[in-house]
C-alpha positions, 0 to 999 in steps of 0.5 A: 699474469698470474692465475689470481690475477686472471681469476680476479680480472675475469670476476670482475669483467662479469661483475661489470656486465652484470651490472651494466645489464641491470643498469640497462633494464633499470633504464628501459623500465624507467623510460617503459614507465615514462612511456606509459604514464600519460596512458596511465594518467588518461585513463586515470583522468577518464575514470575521475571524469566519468565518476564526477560528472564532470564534462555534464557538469560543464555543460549544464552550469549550476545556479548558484544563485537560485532559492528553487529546490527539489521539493517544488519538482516533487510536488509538480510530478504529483500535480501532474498525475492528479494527487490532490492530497499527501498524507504526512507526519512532518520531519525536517528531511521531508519539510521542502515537500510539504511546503512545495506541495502546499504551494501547488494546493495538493492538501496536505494532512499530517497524521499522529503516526506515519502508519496512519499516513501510508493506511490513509494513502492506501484507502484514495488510491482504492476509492480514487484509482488515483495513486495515494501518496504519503510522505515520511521523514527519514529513519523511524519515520521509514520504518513505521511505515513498514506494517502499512506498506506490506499491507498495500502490497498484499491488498494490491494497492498502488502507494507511493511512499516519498522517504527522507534519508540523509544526504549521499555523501553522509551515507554510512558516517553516521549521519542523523537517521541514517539506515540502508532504507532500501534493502527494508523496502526491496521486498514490499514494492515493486519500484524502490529507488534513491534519488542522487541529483536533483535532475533526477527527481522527475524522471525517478517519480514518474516511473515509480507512479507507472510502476504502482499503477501498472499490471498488478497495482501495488507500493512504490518507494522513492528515498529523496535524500535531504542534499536533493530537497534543499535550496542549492545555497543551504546545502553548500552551507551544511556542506562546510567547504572551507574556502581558501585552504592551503593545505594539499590535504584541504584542496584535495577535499574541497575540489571533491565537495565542490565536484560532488555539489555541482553534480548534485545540482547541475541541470536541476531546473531544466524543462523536464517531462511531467505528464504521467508514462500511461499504465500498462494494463494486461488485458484478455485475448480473444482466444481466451473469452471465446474458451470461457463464453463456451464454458459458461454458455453450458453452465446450469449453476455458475457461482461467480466470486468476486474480489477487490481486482475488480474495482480497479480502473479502468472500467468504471465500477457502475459498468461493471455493475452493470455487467454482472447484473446483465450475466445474472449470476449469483455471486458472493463479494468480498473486499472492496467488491462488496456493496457492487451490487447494492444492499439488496441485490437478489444475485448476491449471496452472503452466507452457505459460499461453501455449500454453494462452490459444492453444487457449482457446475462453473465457478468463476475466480474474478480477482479471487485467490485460492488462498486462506479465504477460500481454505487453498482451493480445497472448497472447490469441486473437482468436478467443477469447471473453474474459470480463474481470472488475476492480474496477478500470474502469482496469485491466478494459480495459487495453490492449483498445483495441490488442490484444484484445477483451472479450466481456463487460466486468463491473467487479465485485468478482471472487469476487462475481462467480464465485460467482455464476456457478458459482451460475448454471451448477450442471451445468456440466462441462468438457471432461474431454479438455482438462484432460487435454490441459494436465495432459499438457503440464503434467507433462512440464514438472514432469519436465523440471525434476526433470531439470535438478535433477539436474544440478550446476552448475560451481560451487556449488549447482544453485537447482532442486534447491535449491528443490524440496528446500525445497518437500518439507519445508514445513510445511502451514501455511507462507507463502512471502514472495517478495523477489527476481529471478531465485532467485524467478522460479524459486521462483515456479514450484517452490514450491507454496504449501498453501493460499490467502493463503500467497504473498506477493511484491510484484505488479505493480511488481516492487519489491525489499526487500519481504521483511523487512516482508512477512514482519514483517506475515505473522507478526503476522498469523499467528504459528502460521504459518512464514513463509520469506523467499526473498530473491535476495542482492541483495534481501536486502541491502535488509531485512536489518536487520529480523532485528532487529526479528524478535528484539525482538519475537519475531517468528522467520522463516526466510530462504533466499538464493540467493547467487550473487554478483550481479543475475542476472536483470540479467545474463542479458540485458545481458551478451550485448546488450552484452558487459558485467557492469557493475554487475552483480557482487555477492559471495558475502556471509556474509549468515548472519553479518549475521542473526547479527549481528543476533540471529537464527541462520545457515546456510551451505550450500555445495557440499560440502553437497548431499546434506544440503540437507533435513536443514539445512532441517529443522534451520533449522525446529528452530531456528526453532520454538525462538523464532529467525529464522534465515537459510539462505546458499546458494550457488548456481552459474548455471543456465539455467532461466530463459533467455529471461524478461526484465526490463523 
């Protein structure tokens, strides 16, 4: 052989080995991967069952024949925790719900603007402590609800907002009003949850209502999509299987619609629990009333300032009353705290609130919060013991870290917690000399406005004389609504609410247009009452329209506007900063004319009828009783009551 030959006979005996060896991995690896593939596909299988469902599924089988939707299980879930009433603006997302609630004679009352629904919702969980309730169609009808909502969450008010949305598996594809409502709602509520089947209706409502009600109270959102609301068969209608598809394509498709409707409906009209999950309420320890019945056992001039936390369940406002008039403190109100002592009330103090916190040796915070309303804690005296009590630990020492200090810090539901102090301190009195002292200063200021009442502007109508005229006609059961600037600032200290829970204004965001809905949610709430509206004219214009709503569902209200042609409360600081009125100017609008265009009754009351203010008062409550709401126009010149208070 010659050495080409072995040369070439050697290349091709490694030539073949390599070969073979690839041939050989080759082989192992298919048979590897033959090996694996049922694991492969198991794990596989598992994955698509666990995504889809599907052993739940056949478990509990699908109805394919019942006319049931979700809509009836929302409504049950409201019926079981005591709503008696929805406040709407009606949207095809959201139909099933109404007519469901319809059914379980849960009113339903349907608003010209969702803001109104949420505002309406906001003032019968106040002035119930049941849970409000407003329902609003998809998109849009979400993202109105917006202003109302955060004012809830700032007023701490538990509201359950029911929002349409479009169905899941449309979600992202374009679908009618379909936007990421979640991420909207995320920062406002403390619950904020999609709904995905329609068993999970149920459970979804009740922790929400639990959430709103619970510690702190405030809003909740629930997104219901449309495909969780609709009769099984409508849905599978709008859905567009395509039967008999021969394609792998379509079959593909059609098993994912078919798995995805089962999913959506299997186990829906099983018996579930509907009773609602009891609130969690935090309540004071021992320890903590003992450190505060010892602080105020020594006390010579206590002030106690009381906010809206006070009112809210569980303690009943008439023993809470009872309570402050037991400790015999003075105190000022603020929120829907005012009128818990009644109109005359000598312990209740409405004006000189800074000069008294200055002479305080004991202040007690109940459900106050040391924000704007009371300049960060800087009124405080830092030679005051302060006593603060919130259910809220965010709010129980805002701002202490710069300007003041707690001596005793009680996170706790606030009437719990005076109660029990009052309990604790059964002889205790106040210094009869300071109460003296406040009333003295107290008084000389009610004199000095009855003064300035008198006096007549160079145009129009002097607003005090106005409002302490409409403060001596008001009926004992009367709930004043407070929707303005600078007419209410001066009707938050003329007016004198008779009693607890008959003050509505809108807390600490300070929002204009609350009045029609606040109104609408008090007269549901207490239809033997008579609810005024006092609307600034530029408030007014924001809910005007709701005199609608008041005449088709019989629902009579007496507005009062203070009409005097512009943003006063703007103005008065803007004006002498910058030598400018712009933007600040309104006309003298026949807003009585709108009510009346609307339905309701007007009143103009001008210059000319100064000395018959109380008889078109008493007038508009004639009218009133008569089935109308009614809006008095009043055109107001300006006034210097209020110079000095501010606006930001």
């Amino acid at each position: 052989m010659t050495s080409f030959e072995s040369e070439w006979w050697s290349w091709s005996k490694n030539m073949l080995s390599h070969i073979y060896h690839a041939l050989a991995g080759l082989i192992s690896a298919v048979l590897q991967l033959l090996l694996f593939l049922p694991i492969v596909f198991l794990i596989l299988a598992a994955y698509i069952v666990k995504k889809r469902n599907l052993i739940y599924i056949y478990v509990h089988k699908v109805d394919a024949e019942s006319k049931k939707h979700g809509g009836e299980l929302v409504a049950e879930v409201l019926k079981a925790h005591g709503v008696n009433n929805i406040f709407t603006l009606v949207g095809g997302h959201v139909s099933p719900i109404l007519v469901a609630a319809e059914k379980q004679n849960i009113r339903v009352i349907d608003t010209r603007h969702e803001v109104s629904a949420v505002f309406a919702a906001d003032a019968v969980a106040r002035l119930s402590g049941v849970v409000g309730v407003a329902v609003v169609t998809a998109g849009p009808g979400v993202t109105n609800t917006i202003t109302a909502v955060k004012n809830a969450q700032m007023a701490e008010s538990p509201v359950l907002i029911l929002g349409g949305a479009a169905a899941t598996i449309l979600k992202g594809r374009g679908a009618l009003q379909d936007i990421d409502q979640l991420s909207l709602f995320k920062p406002l509520c403390k619950f904020c949850e999609t709904v995905t089947t329609v068993r999970d209706i149920v459970p979804t409502l009740r922790r929400a209502i639990y959430s709103a009600t619970s510690g702190t109270p405030g809003p909740a959102f629930v997104e219901l999509p449309i495909d969780v609301l609709y009769p099984y068969q409508i849905v599978r209608e709008q859905m567009g299987i395509k039967s008999g598809g021969t394609s792998f394509g379509q079959k593909v498709v059609n098993w994912y619609l078919e798995s995805y409707l089962a999913n959506l409906y299997a186990g829906a009209w099983e018996a579930r629990n509907f009773k609602p999950i009891p609130p969690v309420i935090p309540l004071p320890k021992p320890n903590q009333i003992q450190k505060c019945a010892e602080i105020l056992s020594k006390a010579k001039r206590p002030v106690l300032i009381i906010g809206s936390q006070a009112t809210l369940p569980p303690v009943p406002v008439e023993q809470l009353r009872a309570t402050i008039e037991k400790l015999g403190i003075p105190c000022f109100l603020g929120g829907m705290a005012r009128g818990l002592l009644g109109k005359n009330s000598s312990l209740q103090m409405k004006h000189r609130r800074k000069e008294a916190l200055q002479n305080a040796d004991v202040v007690i915070l109940a459900g106050a919060v040391c924000d704007f309303r009371l300049s960060y804690g800087r009124i405080l005296n830092r030679r005051s013991k302060i006593i603060c009590v919130n259910r809220s630990k965010a709010h129980l020492l805002k701002n202490s870290d710069i300007y003041w200090k707690p001596t005793a810090a009680v996170c706790s539901d606030v009437a719990t917690f005076l109660v029990q102090l009052s309990a604790k301190l059964p002889e205790y009195k106040c210094d009869r000399n300071w109460i003296a002292g406040l009333r003295i200063k107290e008084n000389e200021k009610e004199e000095t406005n009855l003064i300035m009442a008198k006096h007549m502007p160079d145009e129009h109508l002097n607003s005090l004389k106005v409002l302490q005229t409409l403060d001596g006609i008001l009926d004992e059961n009367a709930i004043l609504v407070a929707d303005g600037g600078d007419f209410v600032g001066t009707a938050a200290y003329t007016l004198k609410p008779t009693g607890p829970l008959q003050w509505l204004d809108p807390g600490a965001f300070g929002t204009l247009g609350v009045g029609g809905g606040f109104a609408l949610g008090a007269k549901v709430s207490r239809p033997e009452c008579e609810v005024w509206i006092i609307y600034g004219d530029g408030s007014c214009g924001y809910s005007i329209a709701e005199f609608d709503t008041f005449k088709r569902h019989k629902l009579p209200v007496i507005a009062v506007v203070g009409n005097d042609a512009g943003w006063t409360q703007i103005a008065r600081e803007q004006v002498p900063m910058f030598a400018s009125n712009v933007a600040c100017e309104l006309l003298h609008t026949d807003y009585d004319k709108v009510a009346e265009g609307y339905g309701g009754k007007g009143l103009l009351v001008t210059r000319s009828d100064n000395d018959k203010l109380e008889k078109m008062f008493i007038e508009a409550q004639a009218m009133n009783r008569q089935g109308f709401s009614v809006l008095i126009n009043v055109l107001i010149g300006k006034s210097t009551f209020r110079e000095g208070s501010i606006s930001v």
